[in-house]
C-alpha positions in Angstrom: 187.4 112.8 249.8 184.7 111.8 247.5 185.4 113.9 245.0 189.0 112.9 244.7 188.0 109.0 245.2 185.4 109.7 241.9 187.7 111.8 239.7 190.4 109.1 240.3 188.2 106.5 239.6 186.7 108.3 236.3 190.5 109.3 234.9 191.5 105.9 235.4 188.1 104.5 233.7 189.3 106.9 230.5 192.7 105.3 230.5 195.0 107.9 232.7 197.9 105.6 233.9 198.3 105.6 237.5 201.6 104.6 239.7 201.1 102.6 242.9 201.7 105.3 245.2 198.9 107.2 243.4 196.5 104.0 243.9 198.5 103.4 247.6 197.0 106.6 248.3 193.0 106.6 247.2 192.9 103.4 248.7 193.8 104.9 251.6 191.9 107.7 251.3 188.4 105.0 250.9 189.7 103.5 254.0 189.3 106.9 256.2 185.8 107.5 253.9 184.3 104.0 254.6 185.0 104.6 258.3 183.3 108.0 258.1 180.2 106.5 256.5 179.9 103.7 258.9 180.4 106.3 261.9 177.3 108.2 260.6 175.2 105.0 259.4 175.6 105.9 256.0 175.9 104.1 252.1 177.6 105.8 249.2 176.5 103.1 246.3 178.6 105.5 243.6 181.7 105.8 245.4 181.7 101.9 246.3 181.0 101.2 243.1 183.4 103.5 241.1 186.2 102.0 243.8 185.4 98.1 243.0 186.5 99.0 239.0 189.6 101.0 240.8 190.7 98.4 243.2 190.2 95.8 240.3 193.0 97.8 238.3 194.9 98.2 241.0 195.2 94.2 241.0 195.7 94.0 237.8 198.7 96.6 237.8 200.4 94.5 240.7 199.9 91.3 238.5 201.1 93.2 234.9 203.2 96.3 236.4 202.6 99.8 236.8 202.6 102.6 234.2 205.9 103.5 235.8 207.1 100.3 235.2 207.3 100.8 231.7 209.1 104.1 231.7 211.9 102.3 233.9 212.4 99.3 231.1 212.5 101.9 228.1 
């Protein structure tokens, strides 16, 4: 889970365009993580930190549109 919450989070930082079922589904994925981490009193700093920038994206892509969004208009 971490590792897919990081590489996301990374690919997206180096400009990979992501659709909203792709962010739909790592937020979901940090949702089942956070609850694991709590469950075994735990802190990830790196993973809550690389999913603030992702979950800032992800409202700016509901505000501006998704990269699939722009394939559709073309």
């Amino acid at each position: 889970m971490r590792w897919d919450m990081l590489g996301f989070a990374n690919a997206l930082m180096a400009g990979r365009d992501y659709n909203k079922e792709q962010f739909d589904h790592v937020l979901k994925v940090y949702s089942k993580y956070l609850a694991i981490i709590k469950e075994n009193d735990m802190t990830n700093e790196q993973v809550d930190v690389s999913m603030a920038f992702v979950k800032e994206k992800y409202q700016e892509c509901l505000r501006d549109g998704f990269a699939y969004n722009e394939i559709i208009k073309e």
